[in-house]
C-alpha positions as CSV (number, residue, x, y, z in Angstrom):
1,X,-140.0,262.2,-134.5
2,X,-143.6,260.9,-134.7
3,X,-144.9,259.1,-131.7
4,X,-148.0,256.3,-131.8
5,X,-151.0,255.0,-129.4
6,X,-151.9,251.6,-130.5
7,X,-155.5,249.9,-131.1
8,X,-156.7,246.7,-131.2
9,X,-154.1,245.6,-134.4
10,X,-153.8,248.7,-135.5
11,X,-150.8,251.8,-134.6
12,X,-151.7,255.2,-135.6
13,X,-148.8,257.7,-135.6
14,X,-149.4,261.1,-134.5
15,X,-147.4,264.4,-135.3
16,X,-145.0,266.0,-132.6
17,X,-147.0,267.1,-129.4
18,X,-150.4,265.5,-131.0
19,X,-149.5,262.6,-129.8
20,X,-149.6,263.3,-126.4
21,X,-153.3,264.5,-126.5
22,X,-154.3,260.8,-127.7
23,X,-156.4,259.2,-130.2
24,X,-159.7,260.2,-128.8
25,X,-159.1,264.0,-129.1
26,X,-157.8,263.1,-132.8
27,X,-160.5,261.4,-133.5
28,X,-163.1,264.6,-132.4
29,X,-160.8,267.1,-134.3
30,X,-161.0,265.3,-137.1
31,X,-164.9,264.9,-136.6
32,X,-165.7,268.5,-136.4
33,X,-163.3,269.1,-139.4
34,X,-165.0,266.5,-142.0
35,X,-168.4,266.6,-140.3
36,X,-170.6,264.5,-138.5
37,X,-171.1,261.0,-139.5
38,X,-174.5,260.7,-141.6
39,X,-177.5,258.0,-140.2
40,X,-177.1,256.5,-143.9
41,X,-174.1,254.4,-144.6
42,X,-172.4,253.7,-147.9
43,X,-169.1,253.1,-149.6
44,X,-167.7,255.9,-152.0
45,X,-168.4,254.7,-155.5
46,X,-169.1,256.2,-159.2
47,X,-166.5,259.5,-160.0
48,X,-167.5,262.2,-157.9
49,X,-164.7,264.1,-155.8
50,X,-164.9,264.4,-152.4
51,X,-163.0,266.8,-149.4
52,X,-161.7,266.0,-146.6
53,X,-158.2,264.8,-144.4
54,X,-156.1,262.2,-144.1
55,X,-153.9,260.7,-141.1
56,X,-151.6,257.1,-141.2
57,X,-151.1,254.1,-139.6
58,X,-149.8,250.8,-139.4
59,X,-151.6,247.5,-140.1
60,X,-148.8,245.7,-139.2
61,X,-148.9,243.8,-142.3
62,X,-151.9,242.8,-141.7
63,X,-155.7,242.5,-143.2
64,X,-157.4,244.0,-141.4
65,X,-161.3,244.0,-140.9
66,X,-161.8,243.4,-144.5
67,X,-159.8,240.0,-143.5
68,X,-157.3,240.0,-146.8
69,X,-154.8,237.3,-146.1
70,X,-152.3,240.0,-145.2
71,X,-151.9,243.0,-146.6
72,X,-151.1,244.3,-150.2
73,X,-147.4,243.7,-150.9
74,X,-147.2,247.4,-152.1
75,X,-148.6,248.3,-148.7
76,X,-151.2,251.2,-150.2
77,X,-154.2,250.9,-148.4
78,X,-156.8,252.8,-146.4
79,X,-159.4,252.4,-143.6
80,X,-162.9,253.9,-143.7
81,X,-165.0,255.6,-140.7
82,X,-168.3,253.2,-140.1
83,X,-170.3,255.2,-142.7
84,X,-168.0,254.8,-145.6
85,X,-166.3,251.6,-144.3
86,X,-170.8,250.4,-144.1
87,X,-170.5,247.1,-142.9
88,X,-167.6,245.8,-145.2
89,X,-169.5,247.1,-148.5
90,X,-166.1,249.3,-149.2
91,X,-163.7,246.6,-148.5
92,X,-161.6,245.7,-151.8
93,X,-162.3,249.1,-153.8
94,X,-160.2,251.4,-154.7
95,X,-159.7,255.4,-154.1
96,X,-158.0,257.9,-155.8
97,X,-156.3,259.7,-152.8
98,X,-154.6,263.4,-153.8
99,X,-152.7,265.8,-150.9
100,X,-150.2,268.1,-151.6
101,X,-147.5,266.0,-153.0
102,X,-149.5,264.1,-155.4
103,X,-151.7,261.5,-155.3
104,X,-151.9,257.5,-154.6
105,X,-154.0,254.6,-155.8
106,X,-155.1,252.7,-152.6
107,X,-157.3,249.7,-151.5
108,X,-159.9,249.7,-149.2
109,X,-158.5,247.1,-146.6
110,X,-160.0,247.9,-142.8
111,X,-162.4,250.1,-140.8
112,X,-161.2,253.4,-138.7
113,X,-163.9,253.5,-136.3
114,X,-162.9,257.0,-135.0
115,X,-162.8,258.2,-138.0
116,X,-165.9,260.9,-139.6
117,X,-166.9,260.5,-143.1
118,X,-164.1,262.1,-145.2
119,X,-161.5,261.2,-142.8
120,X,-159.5,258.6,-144.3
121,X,-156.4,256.8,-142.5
122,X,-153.7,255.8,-144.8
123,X,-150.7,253.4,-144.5
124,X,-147.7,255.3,-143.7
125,X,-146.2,254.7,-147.3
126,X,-149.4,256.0,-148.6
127,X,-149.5,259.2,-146.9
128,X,-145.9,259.5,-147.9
129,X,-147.1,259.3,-151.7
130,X,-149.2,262.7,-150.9
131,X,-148.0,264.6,-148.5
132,X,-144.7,264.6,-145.7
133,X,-145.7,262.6,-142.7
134,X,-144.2,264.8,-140.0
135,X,-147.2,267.1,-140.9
136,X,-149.3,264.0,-139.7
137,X,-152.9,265.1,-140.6
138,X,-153.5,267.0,-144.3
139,X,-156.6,268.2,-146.5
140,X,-157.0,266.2,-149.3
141,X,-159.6,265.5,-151.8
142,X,-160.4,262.0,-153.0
143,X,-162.5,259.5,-155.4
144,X,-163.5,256.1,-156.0
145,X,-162.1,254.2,-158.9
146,X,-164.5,252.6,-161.2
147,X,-163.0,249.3,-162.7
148,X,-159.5,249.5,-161.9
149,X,-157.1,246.9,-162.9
150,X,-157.6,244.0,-160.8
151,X,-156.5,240.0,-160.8
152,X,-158.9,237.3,-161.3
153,X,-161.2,236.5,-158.7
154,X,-160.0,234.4,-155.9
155,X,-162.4,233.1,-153.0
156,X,-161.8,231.7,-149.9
157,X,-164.0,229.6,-147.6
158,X,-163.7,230.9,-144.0
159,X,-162.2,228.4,-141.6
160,X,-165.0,226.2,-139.5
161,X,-167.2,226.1,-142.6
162,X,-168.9,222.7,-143.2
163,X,-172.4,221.6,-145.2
164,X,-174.5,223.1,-142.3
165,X,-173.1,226.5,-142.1
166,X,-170.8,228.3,-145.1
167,X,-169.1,231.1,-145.3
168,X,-166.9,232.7,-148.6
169,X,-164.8,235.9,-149.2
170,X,-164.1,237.1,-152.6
171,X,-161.5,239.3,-153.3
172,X,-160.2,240.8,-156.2
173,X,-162.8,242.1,-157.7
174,X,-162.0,245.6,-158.2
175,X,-165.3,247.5,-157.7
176,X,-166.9,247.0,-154.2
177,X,-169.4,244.3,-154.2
178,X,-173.3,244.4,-154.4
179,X,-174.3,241.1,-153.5
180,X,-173.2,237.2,-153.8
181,X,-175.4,234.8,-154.2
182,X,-174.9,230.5,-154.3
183,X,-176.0,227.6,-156.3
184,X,-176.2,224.2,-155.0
185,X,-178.6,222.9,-157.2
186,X,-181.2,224.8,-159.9
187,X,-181.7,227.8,-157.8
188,X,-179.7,230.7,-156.7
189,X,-179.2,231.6,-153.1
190,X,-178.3,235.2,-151.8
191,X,-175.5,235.1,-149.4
192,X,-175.5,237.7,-146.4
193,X,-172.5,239.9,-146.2
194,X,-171.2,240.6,-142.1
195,X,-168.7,243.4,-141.6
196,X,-165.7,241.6,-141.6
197,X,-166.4,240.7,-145.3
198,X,-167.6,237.2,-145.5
199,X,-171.1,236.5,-147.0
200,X,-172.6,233.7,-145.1
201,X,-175.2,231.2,-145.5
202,X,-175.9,230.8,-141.6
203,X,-177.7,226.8,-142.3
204,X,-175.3,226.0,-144.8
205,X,-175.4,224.8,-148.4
206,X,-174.7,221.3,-148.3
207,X,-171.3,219.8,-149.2
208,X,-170.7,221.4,-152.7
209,X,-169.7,222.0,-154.8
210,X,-170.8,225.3,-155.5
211,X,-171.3,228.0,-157.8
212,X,-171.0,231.5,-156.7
213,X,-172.4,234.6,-158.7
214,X,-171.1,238.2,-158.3
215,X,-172.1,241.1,-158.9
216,X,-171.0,244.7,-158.4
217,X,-172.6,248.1,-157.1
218,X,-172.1,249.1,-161.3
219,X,-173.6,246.0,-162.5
220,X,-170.9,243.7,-163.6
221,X,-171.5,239.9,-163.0
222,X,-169.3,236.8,-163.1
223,X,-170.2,233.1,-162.3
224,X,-167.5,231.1,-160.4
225,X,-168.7,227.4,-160.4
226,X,-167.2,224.6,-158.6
227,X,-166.3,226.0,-155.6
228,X,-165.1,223.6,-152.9
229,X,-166.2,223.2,-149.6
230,X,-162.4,223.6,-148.7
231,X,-162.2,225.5,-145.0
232,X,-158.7,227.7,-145.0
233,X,-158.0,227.8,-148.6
234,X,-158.1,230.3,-151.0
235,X,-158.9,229.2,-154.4
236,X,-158.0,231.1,-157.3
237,X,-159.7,231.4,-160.5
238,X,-159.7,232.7,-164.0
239,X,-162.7,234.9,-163.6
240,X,-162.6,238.8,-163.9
241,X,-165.8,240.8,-163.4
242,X,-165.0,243.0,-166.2
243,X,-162.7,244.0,-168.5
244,X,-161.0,242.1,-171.4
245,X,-159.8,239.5,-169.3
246,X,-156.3,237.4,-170.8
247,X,-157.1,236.6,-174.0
248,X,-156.9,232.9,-174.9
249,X,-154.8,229.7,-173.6
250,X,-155.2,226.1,-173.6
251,X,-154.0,223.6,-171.1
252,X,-154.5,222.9,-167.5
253,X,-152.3,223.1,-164.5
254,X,-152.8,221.9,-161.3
255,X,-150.3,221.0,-158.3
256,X,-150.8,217.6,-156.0
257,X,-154.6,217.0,-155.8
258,X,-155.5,220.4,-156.0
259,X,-156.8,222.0,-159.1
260,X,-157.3,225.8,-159.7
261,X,-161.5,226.9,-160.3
262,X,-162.0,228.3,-163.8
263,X,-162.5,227.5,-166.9
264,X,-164.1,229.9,-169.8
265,X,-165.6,233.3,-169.4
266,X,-167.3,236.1,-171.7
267,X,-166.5,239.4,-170.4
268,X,-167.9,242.9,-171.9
269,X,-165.2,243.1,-174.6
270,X,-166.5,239.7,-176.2
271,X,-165.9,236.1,-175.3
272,X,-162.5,234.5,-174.2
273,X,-161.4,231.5,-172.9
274,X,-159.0,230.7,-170.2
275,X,-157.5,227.6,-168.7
276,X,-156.8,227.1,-165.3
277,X,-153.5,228.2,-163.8
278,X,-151.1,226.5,-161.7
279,X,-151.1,227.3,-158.1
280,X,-149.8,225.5,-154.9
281,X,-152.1,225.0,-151.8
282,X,-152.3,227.7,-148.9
283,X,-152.0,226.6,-145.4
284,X,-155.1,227.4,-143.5
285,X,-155.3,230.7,-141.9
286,X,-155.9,230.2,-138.0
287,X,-158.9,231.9,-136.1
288,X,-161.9,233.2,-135.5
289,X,-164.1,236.1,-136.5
290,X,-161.9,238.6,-137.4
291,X,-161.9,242.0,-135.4
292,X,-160.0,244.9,-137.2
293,X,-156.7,243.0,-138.0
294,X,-157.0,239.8,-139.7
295,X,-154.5,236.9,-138.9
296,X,-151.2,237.6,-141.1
297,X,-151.5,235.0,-144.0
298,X,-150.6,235.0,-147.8
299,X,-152.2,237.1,-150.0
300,X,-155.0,237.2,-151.3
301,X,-153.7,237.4,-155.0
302,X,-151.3,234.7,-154.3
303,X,-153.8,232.3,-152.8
304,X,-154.0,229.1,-153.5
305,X,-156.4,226.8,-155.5
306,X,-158.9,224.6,-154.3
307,X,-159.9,221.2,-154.4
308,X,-161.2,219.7,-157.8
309,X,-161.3,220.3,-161.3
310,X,-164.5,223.1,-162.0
311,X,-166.9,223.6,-165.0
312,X,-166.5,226.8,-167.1
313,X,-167.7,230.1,-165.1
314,X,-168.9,232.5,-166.8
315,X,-168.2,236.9,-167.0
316,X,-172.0,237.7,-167.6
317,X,-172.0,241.8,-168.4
318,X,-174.8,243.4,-166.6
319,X,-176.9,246.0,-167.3
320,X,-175.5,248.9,-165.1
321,X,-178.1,250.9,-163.2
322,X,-178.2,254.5,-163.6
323,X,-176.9,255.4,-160.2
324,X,-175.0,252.9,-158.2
325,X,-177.0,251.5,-155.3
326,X,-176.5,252.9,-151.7
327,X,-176.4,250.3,-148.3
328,X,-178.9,253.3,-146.9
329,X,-182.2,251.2,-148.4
C-alpha cells in the first residue's frame, strides 16, 4: 500500500519503499530525469508533444494556488514545477496527459514547486486514467489543449477589495490567459497578474462598475462589462472567449437582488445573443492570499452572480499571433 508525506495543503503519495526516502529525494530524481529547470518560464501552450513523468497527489478538494473555489468536481487536475506553473500564467488550461493506460484531459489547478519542467503531479484519479498507481512515478508524454470546451466566464472579486485597491480572477476561460485589463471610464487599464492568479490593480479602480477585457495567449478576446465591486462573490456570465457560444435565448433571470453579468456577445462563429442565467449568490470565501491550497469553496463553474443588472459584453475575435507569446520577455 502507498504511503504519503504531506505539504503545506497538499499530500503526495509515494510508491512502496519510496516513501520512506521523502519528498526531497523525489523531488531530485525526478529533476535529473526531466531536466533542469530553464531561467525562462512559461506555460505549455500551442500542440506540440512533450516527454516527461508523472507522480499524484491529493489536493484535498481543494484549489489550490490557482485559488479555484474548490476543485473540479471530476477531480482531474495537475500541478506545474515553477517554470511551467510561471507565476499563475498556466492556471485554468488544459493538458492532454497520455501514460501507459491511456490518456486524461486535466486542468491546470496548482503549482508543484519540487517539481522540474516535464514533471507533472496529477490527482490520484488522474494518474489512475494513465497508468496503475502502485507504480507511483511513470513516463508519459503530454500537450496543451488549444480551445477546449469550457463554460462561460465567471469572475470573482477577491475578498478585501474596495475602490482603492481591486483585485479579480477569471476562470473558465479555457486557454491560459495573456492579459486583463479594466475600464472604469473611456480608457482601458492593464491589470497585473500575481501567482496565485488574481490580476490586481494595487490603487484601485474606484467603486464600479467595471468592465473587464480578456484576452488569451492565442488571441481570443471577450469583454465582460458591469462587473461589481462585490468582495467574495463569484459572478457568472454569458461570455465565452471563443467558440460558438449557446446560440440564442431571450429573457432574464435573476435571484433576490442579485443579477447574473451578461448580456450579448459575437464570437468567431458569427454573432449570438444570450440572456442572463439564473444563479443564486455564493457565500464569501474566507482568507487571505492564498498559498498552494486555496480555501475549500463552491466551484468555480457554479459560482454565483453578482450584484446588478450589466450591459451587453462583447466576444471580440482577435487576430491570433503566429506563435503564442512566452512569460520569458
Amino acid at each position: 500500500m502507498a504511503g504519503r508525506s504531506t505539504w503545506t495543503g497538499r499530500t503526495r503519495w509515494l510508491a512502496g519503499g519510496a516513501a520512506a526516502a521523502g519528498a526531497g529525494l523525489l523531488g531530485l530524481l525526478l529533476a535529473a530525469q526531466v531536466g533542469a529547470s530553464p531561467a525562462c518560464a512559461a506555460p505549455p501552450v500551442g500542440g506540440g508533444t512533450h516527454q516527461g513523468k508523472a507522480t499524484f497527489y491529493d489536493a484535498q478538494g481543494q484549489g489550490g494556488n490557482c485559488s479555484f473555489d474548490s476543485a473540479p468536481a471530476d477531480r482531474m487536475y495537475v500541478a506545474l514545477g515553477p517554470a511551467e506553473y510561471a507565476d499563475a500564467a498556466a492556471c485554468g488550461g488544459h493538458l492532454d496527459v497520455t501514460g501507459p493506460r491511456g490518456t486524461v484531459r486535466v486542468v491546470v489547478m496548482d503549482q508543484c514547486p519540487e517539481c522540474a519542467v516535464g514533471h507533472l503531479d496529477l490527482s490520484r484519479e488522474a494518474f489512475a486514467r494513465i497508468a496503475d498507481p502502485v507504480r507511483g512515478i511513470v513516463d508519459i508524454s503530454y500537450r496543451a489543449v488549444v480551445d477546449p470546451p469550457t463554460g462561460p466566464l465567471a469572475v470573482r472579486v477577491k475578498e478585501g477589495s474596495s475602490q482603492w485597491w481591486f483585485a479579480v480572477r477569471v476562470t473558465d476561460h479555457g486557454n491560459p490567459l495573456a492579459t486583463v485589463e479594466a475600464r472604469t471610464g473611456s480608457e482601458w487599464r492593464g491589470l497585473v497578474r500575481h501567482d496565485y492568479n488574481y490580476w490586481l490593480a494595487d490603487d484601485g479602480l474606484g467603486p464600479g462598475p467595471y468592465s473587464l477585457r480578456v484576452t488569451d495567449v492565442y488571441g481570443n478576446r471577450a469583454t465582460v462589462p458591469g462587473v461589481q465591486l462585490a468582495p467574495g462573490r463569484t459572478q457568472q456570465t454569458d461570455v465565452r472567449l471563443y467558440g460558438s457560444g449557446s446560440g440564442s435565448s431571450s429573457g432574464s433571470g435573476s435571484s433576490g437582488s442579485s443579477s447574473a453579468v451578461g448580456g450579448s456577445g459575437t464570437d468567431r462563429s458569427g454573432d449570438r445573443s444570450t440572456a442572463p442565467p439564473t444563479s443564486t449568490a455564493e457565500p464569501p470565501s474566507p482568507g487571505p492570499t492564498p498559498t498552494r491550497s486555496a480555501s475549500p469553496g463552491p466551484s468555480p463553474t457554479a459560482g454565483a452572480a453578482g450584484l446588478g443588472a450589466a450591459a451587453s459584453p462583447s466576444t471580440v475575435p482577435a487576430a491570433a499571433p503566429a506563435d503564442p507569446p512566452s512569460v520569458c520577455g
